[in-house]
C-alpha positions in Angstrom: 0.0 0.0 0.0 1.0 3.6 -0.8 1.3 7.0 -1.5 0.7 8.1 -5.3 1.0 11.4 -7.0 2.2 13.5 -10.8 1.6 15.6 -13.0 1.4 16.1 -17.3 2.2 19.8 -18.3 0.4 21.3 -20.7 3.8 23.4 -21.9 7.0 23.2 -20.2 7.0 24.9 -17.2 7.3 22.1 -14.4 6.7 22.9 -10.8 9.9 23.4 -8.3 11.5 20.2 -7.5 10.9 21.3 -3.9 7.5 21.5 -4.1 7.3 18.6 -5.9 8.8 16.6 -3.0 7.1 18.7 -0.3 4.0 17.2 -2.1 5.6 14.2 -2.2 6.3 14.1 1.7 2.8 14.8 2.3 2.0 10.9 1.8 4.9 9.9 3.6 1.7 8.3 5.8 1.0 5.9 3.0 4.2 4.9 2.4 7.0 5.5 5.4 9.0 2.8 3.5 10.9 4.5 0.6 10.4 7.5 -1.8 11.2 7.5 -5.1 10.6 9.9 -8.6 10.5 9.7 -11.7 10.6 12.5 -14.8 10.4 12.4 -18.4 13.9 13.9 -20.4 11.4 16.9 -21.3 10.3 16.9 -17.8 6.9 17.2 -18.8 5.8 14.2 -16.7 6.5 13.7 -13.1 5.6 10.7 -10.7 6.2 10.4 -7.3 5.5 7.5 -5.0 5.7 6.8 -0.7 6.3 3.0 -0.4 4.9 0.8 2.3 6.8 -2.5 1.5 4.4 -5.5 1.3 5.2 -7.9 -0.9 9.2 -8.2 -2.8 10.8 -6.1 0.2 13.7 -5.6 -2.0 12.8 -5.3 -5.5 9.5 -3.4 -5.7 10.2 0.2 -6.0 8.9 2.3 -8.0 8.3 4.5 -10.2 9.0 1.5 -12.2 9.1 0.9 -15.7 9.3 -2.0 -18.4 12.6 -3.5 -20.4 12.7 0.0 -22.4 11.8 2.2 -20.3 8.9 3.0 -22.5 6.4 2.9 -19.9 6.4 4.0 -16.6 4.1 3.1 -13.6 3.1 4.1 -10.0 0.7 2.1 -8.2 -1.3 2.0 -5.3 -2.5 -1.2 -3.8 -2.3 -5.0 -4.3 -2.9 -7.1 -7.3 -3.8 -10.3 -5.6 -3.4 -12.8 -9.1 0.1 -11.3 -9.8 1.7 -14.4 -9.8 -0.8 -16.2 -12.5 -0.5 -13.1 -14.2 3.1 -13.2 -14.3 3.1 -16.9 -15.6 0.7 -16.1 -18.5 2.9 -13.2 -19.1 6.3 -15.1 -19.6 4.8 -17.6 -21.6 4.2 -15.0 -24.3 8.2 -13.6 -23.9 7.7 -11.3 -21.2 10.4 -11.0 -19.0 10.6 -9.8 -15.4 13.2 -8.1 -12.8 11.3 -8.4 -9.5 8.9 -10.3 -7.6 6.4 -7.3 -7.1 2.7 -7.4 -8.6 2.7 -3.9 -9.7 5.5 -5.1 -12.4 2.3 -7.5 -13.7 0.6 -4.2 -14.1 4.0 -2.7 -16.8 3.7 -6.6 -18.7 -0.2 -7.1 -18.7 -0.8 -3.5 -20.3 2.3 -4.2 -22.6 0.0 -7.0 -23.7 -3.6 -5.9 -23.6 -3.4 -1.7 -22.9 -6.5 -0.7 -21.5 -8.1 -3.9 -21.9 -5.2 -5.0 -19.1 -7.7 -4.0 -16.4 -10.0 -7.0 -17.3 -7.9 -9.7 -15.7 -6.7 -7.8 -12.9 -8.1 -8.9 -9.5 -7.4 -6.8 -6.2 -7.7 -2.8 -5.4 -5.4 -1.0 -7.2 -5.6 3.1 -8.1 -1.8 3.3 -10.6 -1.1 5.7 -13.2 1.0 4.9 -16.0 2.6 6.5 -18.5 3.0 5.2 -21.8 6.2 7.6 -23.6 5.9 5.8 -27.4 2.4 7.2 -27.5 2.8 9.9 -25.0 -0.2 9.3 -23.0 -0.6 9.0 -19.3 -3.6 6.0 -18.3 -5.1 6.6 -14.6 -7.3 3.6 -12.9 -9.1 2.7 -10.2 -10.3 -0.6 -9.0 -13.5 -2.1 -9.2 -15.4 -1.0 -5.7 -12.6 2.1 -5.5 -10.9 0.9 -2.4 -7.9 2.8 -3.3 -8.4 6.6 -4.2 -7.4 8.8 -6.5 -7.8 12.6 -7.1 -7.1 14.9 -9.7 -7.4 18.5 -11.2 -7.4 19.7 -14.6 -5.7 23.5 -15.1 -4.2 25.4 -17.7 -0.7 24.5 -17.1 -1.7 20.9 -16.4 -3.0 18.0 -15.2 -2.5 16.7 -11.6 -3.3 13.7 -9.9 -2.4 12.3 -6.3 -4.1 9.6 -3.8 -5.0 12.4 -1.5 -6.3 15.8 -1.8 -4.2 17.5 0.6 -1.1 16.9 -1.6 -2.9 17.5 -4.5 -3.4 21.0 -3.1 0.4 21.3 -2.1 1.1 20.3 -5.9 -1.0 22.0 -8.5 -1.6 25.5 -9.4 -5.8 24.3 -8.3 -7.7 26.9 -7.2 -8.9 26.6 -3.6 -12.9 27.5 -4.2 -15.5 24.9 -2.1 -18.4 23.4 -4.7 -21.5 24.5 -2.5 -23.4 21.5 -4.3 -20.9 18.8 -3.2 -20.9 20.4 0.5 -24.7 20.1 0.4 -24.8 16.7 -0.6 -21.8 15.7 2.1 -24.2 17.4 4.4 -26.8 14.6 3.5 -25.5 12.0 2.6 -22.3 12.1 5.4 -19.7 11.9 2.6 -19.3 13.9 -0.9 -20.4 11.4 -3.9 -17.9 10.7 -6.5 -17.1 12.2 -9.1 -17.4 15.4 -7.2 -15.0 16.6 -4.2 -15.4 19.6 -1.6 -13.4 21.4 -4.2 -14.9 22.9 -7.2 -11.8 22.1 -9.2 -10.7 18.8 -7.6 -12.7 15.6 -9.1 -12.3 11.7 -7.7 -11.8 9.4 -10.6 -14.7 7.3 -10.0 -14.6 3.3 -8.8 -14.0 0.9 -12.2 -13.3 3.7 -13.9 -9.9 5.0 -16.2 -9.1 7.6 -18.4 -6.2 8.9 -20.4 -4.6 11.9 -20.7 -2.7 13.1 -23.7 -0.6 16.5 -23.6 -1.7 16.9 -19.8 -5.6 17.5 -21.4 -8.0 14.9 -19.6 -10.3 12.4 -22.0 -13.5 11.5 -20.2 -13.4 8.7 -18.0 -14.9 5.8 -18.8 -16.7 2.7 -16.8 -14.6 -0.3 -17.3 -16.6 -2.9 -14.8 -20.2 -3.0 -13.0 -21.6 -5.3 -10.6 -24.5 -7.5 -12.3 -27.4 -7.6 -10.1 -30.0 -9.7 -12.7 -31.0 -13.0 -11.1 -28.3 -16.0 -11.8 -29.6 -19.7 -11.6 -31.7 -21.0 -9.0 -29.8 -22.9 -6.5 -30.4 -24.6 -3.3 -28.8 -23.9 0.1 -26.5 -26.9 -0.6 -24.8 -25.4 -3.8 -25.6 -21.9 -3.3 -23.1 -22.3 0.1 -20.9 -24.6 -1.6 -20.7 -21.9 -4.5 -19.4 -19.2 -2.5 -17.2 -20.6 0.0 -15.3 -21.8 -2.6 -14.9 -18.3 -4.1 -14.2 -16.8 -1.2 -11.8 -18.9 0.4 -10.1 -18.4 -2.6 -9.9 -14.7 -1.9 -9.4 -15.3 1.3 -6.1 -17.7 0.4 -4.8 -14.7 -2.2 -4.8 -11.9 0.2 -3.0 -13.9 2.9 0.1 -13.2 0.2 2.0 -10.9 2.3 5.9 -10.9 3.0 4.6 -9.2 6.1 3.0 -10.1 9.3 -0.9 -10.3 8.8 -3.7 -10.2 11.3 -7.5 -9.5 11.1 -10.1 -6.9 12.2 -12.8 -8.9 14.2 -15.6 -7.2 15.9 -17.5 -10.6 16.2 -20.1 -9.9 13.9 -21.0 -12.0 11.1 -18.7 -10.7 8.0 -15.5 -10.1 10.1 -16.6 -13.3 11.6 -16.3 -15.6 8.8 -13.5 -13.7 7.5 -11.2 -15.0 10.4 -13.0 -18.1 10.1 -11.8 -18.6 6.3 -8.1 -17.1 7.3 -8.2 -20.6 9.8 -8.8 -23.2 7.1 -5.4 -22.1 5.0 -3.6 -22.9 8.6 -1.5 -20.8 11.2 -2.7 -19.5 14.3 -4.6 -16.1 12.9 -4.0 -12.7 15.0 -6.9 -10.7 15.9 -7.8 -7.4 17.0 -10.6 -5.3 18.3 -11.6 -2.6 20.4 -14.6 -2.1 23.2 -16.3 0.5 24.5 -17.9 1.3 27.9 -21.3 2.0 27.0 -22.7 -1.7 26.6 -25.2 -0.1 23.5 -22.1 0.1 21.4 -20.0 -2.7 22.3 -19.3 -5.8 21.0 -15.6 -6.7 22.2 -17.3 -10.1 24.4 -19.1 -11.3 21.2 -15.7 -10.8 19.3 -13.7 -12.4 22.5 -16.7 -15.1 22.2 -15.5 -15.7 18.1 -12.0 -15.5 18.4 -12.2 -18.2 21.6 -14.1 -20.4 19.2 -12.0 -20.2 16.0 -8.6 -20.7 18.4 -7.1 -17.3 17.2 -4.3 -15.2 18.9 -6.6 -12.0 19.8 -6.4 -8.7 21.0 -8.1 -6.1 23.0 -8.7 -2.5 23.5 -10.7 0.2 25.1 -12.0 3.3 24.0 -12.8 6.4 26.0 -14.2 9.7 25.0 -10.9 11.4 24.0 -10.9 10.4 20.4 -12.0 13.5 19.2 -8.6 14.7 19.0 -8.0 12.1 16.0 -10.4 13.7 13.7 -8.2 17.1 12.8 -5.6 15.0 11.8 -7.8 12.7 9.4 -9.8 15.4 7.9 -6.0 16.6 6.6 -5.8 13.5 5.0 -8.9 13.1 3.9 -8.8 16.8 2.1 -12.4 17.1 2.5 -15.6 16.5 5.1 -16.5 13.3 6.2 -19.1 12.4 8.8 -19.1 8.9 9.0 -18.7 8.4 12.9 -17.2 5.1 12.5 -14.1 6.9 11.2 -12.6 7.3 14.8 -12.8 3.7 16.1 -11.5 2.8 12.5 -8.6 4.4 13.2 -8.4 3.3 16.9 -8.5 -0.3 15.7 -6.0 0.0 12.7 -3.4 1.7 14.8 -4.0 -0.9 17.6 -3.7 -3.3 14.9 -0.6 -1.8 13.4 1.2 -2.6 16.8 1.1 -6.4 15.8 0.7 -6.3 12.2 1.5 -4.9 8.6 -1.8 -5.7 6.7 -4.9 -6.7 8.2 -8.0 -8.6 6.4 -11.4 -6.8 7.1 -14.8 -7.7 6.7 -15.9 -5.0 4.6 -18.7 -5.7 1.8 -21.0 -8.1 4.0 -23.6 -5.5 4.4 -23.9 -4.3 0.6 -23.9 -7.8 -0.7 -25.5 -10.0 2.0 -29.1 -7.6 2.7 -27.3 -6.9 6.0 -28.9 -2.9 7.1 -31.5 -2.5 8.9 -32.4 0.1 6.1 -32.9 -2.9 3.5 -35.9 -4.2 5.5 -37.9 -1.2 6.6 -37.3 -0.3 2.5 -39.3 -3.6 1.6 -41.8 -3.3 3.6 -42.9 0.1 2.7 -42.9 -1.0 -0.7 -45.2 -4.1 0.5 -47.0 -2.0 2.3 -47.9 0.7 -0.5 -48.2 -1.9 -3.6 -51.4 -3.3 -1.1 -52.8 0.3 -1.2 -52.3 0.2 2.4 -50.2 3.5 3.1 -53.2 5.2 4.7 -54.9 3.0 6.6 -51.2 1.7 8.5 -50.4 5.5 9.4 -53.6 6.1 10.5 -53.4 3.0 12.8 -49.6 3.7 13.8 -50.9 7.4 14.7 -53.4 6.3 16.8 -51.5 4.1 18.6 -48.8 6.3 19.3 -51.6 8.5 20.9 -53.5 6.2 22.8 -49.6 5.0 24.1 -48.8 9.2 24.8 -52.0 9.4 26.4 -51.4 6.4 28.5 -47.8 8.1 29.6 -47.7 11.4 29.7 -44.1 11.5 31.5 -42.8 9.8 29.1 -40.6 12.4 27.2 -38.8 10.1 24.6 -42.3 9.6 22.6 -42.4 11.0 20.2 -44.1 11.1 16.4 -42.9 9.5 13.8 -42.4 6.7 16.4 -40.8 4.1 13.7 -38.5 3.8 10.7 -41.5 2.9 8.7 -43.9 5.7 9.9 -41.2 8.6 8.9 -40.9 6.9 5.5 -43.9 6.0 4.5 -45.3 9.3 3.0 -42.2 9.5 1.1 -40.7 8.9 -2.3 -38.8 6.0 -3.1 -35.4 7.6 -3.3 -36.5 10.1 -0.6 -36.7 6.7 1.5 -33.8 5.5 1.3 -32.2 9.3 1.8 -34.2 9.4 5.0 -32.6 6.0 6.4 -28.8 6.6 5.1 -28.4 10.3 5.0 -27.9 13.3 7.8 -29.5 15.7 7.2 -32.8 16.0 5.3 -34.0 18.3 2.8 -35.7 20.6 5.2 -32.5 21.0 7.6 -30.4 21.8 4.9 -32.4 24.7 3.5 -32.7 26.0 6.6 -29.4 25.8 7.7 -28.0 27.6 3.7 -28.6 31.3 4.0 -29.9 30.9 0.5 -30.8 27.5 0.1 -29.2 25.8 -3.5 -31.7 24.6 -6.3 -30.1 21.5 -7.3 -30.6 18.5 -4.8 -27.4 16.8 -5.9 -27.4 13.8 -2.9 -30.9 12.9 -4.6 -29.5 13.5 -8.2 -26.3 11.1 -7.1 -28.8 8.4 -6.2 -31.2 8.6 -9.0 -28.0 8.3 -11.4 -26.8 5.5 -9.8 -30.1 3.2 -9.2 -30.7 3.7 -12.9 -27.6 1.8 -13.6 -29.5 -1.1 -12.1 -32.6 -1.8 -14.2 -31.6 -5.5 -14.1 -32.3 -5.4 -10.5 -35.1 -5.2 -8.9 -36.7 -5.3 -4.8 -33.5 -6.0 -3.0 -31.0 -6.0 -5.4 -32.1 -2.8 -6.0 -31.2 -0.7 -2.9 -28.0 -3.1 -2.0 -27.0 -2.1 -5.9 -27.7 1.5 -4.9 -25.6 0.9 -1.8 -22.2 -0.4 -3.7 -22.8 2.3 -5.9 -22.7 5.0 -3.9 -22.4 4.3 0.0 -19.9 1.8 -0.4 -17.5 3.3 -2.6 -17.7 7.0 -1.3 -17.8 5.9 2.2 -17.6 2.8 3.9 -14.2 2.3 1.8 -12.8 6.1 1.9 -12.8 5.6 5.1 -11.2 2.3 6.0 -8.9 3.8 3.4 -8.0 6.9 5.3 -8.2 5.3 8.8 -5.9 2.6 8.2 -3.3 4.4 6.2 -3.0 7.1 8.4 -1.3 4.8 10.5 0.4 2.8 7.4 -2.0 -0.3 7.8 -2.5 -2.0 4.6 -6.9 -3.0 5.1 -7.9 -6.2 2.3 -11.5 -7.3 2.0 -11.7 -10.7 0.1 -16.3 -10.4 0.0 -15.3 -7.5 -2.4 -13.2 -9.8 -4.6 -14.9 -9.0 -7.8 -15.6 -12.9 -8.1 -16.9 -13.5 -5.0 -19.2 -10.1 -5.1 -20.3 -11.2 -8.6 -21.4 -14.9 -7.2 -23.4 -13.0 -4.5 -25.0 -10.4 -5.8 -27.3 -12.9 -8.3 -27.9 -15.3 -5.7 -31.9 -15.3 -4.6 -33.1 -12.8 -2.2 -33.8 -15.5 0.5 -29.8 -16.2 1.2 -29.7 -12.4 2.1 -33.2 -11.4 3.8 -35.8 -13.6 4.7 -39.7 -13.2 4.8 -38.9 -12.9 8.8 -36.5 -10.2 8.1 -33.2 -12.2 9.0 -30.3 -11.1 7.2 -27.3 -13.2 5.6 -28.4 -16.5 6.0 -25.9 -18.1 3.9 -22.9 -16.3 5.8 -24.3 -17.7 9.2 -24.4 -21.0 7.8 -21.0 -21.0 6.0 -18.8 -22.1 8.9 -21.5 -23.6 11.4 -18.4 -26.6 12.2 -16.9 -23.5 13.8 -19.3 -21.0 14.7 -23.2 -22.0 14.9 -25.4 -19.8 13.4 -27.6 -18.9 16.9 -24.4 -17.0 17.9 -25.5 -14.3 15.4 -28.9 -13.8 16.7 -28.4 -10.5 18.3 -29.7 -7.3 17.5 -26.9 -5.1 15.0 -24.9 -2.5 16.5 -22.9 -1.1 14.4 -19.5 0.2 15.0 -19.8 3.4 16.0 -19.1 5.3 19.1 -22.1 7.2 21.4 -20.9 10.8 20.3 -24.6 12.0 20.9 -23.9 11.1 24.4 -20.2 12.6 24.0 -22.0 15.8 22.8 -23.9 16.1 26.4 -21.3 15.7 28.0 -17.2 16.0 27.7 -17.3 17.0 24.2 -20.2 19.8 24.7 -17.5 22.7 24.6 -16.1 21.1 21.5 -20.2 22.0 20.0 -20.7 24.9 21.1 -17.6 26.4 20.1 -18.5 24.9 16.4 -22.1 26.5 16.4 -22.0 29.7 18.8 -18.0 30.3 18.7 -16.0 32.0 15.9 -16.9 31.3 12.0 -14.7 32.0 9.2 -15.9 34.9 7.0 -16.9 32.2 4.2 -19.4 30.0 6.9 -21.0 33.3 8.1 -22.0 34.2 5.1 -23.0 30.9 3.9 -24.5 29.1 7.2 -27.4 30.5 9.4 -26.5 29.8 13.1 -30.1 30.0 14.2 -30.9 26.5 12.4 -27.8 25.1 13.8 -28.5 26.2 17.5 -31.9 25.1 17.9 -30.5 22.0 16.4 -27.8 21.1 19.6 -30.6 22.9 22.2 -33.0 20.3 21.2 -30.3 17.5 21.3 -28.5 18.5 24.8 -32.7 18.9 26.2 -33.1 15.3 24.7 -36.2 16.8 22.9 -34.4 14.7 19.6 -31.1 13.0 18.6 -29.2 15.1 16.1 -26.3 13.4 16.9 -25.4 12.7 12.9 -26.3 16.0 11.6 -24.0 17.7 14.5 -21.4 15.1 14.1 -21.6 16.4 10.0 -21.5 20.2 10.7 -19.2 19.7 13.2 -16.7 17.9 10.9 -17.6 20.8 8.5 -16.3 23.5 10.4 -13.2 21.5 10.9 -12.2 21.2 7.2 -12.6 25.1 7.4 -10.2 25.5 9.7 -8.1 23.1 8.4 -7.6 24.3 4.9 -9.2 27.4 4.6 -11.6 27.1 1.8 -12.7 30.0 -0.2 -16.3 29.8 0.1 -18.9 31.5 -2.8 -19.6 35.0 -2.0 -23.4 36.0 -1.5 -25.5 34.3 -4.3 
């Protein structure tokens, strides 16, 4: 894992070498190992690259190039089938110096150019350049579990893994994109293509584009998950199918020439990762952390799972201090980000780092396996309404709550819409979903924008993306939504940032393109059930270890209780963020009023805003950090 970044001029006039390596320096995180650069005789092209050594300690530097030195490459990530790769490769006279995957990446697009991408399998994010046709080819990997930014100007084009040393590199300019901040303000994260910056972009999951006299070509989708129904199977071969796929991917991401361990919160995806690591022998090291409040921890269930699949496991508390992590992750980030799971993320890979170089997560399990809680209220609104019965159940449901307020008047947590399903009923489809996975609704957001933006581009994001998925339909649907959107632009930017901000290589074999591609056809009942259990198949897949009753718990999450946090020691953190000093760009773009009646009713108890604080709070943050230049009055 690693550290990326470059540049293509547009004439001839290359940045300072010192800023160039200053840049450079700036994902020293990514890659502690070794630095190394590389620039064309013209010095039109530059690439830079931070090493953390993983695989071919010795021989895997880069910028690396072929026999030639016709093609240059710098690459972030693992490809997990390099040494297949590299067999087919020297059977058609291709001839290799190292023992490192990324030179299967130099040979393979010798071979096939674009068309390389294809028959690579692991998360990868590499620019190349390509001197004989002078061209520079940029890709990402299929889910986008490696990043990769950019910026088109007049003096050139500019890429890096992060945004912060994009920023540091290019000539960018340093405006926010108001539309991007409102979507990041509903969604908890800015969708792809789009960044916080107006003129920074995010080369988009299974995507690649070229670039040819540092002008950018339009990237274009190389790979997308097919949701359509596969083959009816029964439990027997539909279990049989996919552990053998992904014990496979399991076995190709214990490849390592350094020590590896596993994230295990003893849930079921994490779970059965460990389990899997088990079967390919050696005692497996794992690692999670706890918390105090019992409604957020799971550390006994994952002492419970590591106990029964004989692993070497390791502990750790949490307290309420953490929010001193998130300044320093927002820098790497370049952008806000309110997932709240980004802090114990980061708690866990650094406590992970202290025993291990790469760790094996169980990321994916929720997207492909029907495994939010989201997934199941969403189906039976739809149930619900296609019976004509959306009237009639919120009439009932309202009466009930007021015979139950009537009955207990003390009772100050009751309060209307009681359920899930009662606050999305009278909605829109899309609107739904928004309402279950997002931060802030439509109505908190206008009032919070001192002129409140036409262009809802969360909901635009999601309409573009469920489109993509006609095939689908009922589950598939929203889990296809998911992997398009929340997965990508999330749940994997962040395990990205969290773990390599402590140089912690994360690998996730259920998003091995093969063994996502098995699951996502397999029939809706190995995901949800008519009873509205979840992941069937996984609790079933290694009941000789782990019986599938030690699942039956309600899902927590992880997450930390921050609304609790935000009552109490980190209070003067909030009100410093909502009453204290603003930069000139939020006071003229915010309204405090929304934002203090907001926390009042949150400290009274009156609601929980704890997710649309957490997302403002992270907001003003990123303003501090980088000083933004916000739009001026509209």
């Amino acid at each position: 894992m690693c550290g990326i970044l470059g540049y293509f001029l547009k004439g001839s006039a290359a940045p300072p070498r010192e800023q160039f390596l200053r840049a450079l320096d700036a994902l020293e995180h990514r890659g502690p190992d070794r630095r190394g650069t590389w620039f064309s005789p013209d010095g039109r092209v530059g690439l830079g690259f931070r090493r953390l050594s993983v695989i071919d300690l010795e021989g895997g530097d880069q910028p690396m190039g072929n026999e030639d030195g016709s093609l240059r490459v710098v690459h972030n990530g693992e490809i997990y089938n390099f040494q297949e790769l590299r067999e087919r490769l020297k059977a058609k006279g291709h001839r290799f110096a190292t023992r490192s995957d990324t030179e299967v990446i130099l040979h393979a697009f010798e071979e096939r150019g674009e068309e390389c991408l294809e028959g690579l399998r692991g998360m990868f994010a590499f620019a190349l350049y390509d001197a004989r046709k002078e061209r520079l080819f940029l890709a990402r990997d299929r889910f986008g579990k490696k990043p990769l930014v950019y910026a088109e100007t007049a003096a050139a084009f500019w890429f890096a893994s992060e945004i912060g040393a994009l920023l540091r590199l290019a000539d960018a300019g340093r405006g926010v994109d108001p539309e991007a901040v409102d979507a990041y303000l509903a969604l908890q994260y800015v969708p792809s293509p789009r960044t916080a910056w107006a003129e920074v972009k995010r080369l988009s999951a299974a995507s690649a584009m070229f670039v040819r006299g540092g002008a950018a070509e339009a990237p274009r989708r190389y790979w997308r998950l097919d949701w359509t129904p596969g083959e009816p199977l029964d439990d027997a071969e539909a279990e049989e199918g996919f552990r053998e796929r992904f014990e496979r991917a399991v076995k190709l991401r214990l490849i390592s020439d350094v020590p590896l361990g596993a994230f295990l919160s003893g849930g079921v995806d994490s779970t059965v990762t460990a389990a899997a690591m088990t079967r390919w022998g050696g005692r497996v090291k794992t690692f999670t952390i706890g918390f105090d409040d019992p409604r957020f921890d799971e550390s006994a269930y994952a002492r419970e799972a590591a106990e029964r699949l004989g692993t070497e496991h390791h502990e750790m508390r949490v307290r309420a201090d953490a929010l001193d992590l998130l300044d320093p992750l927002l820098a790497k980030l370049g952008e806000p980000f309110a997932d709240q799971s980004l802090l114990p993320t980061h708690l866990l890979s650094k406590f992970t780092r202290e025993g291990a170089t790469v760790a094996l997560s169980g990321d994916g399990g929720d997207e492909l396996f029907g495994g939010y809680k989201r997934y199941a209220d969403l189906m039976r609104a739809a149930r619900i309404e296609r019976f004509g019965l959306r009237r009639p159940w919120l009439a009932m449901s309202r009466a009930a709550f007021e015979i139950e307020r009537l009955a207990n008047p003390r009772r100050r947590t009751l309060r209307w819409p009681r359920t899930a399903l009662d606050r999305i009923l009278p909605l829109g489809s899309l609107e739904r979903y928004l309402a279950l996975a997002g931060a802030w609704p439509r109505d908190a957001r206008s009032a919070a924008w001192r002129k409140p933006l036409e262009r809802d581009l969360a909901l635009d994001v999601l309409r573009t993306a469920i489109s993509a998925d006609d095939g689908a339909d009922g589950l598939s649907r929203w889990q296809a939504l998911d992997v398009e959107s929340y997965l990508t632009d999330d749940i994997l930017r962040k395990v990205d940032a969290a773990s390599m901000a402590c140089s912690l290589e994360c690998r996730s074999p259920l998003l091995d393109h093969e063994v996502a591609a098995f699951a996502a056809r397999l029939p809706p009942r190995f995901k949800l059930d008519a009873r509205g259990r979840t992941k069937g198949l996984l609790k079933n897949l290694y009941r000789d270890l782990v019986p599938p009753s030690f699942f039956e718990r309600r899902k927590k999450g992880f997450s930390m209780p921050i609304g609790e946090w935000m009552r109490g020691s980190w209070r003067g953190a909030m009100e410093e963020a909502i009453s204290g000093a603003w930069s000139s760009g939020l006071e003229r773009t915010f309204e405090r009023s929304a934002l203090r009646r907001m926390f009042d009713e949150h400290r009274a108890r009156r609601a929980d805003h704890a997710p649309r604080l957490w997302a403002w709070y992270a907001l003003t943050r990123w303003d501090a950090l980088f000083r933004p230049e916000w739009p001026g009055p509209r």
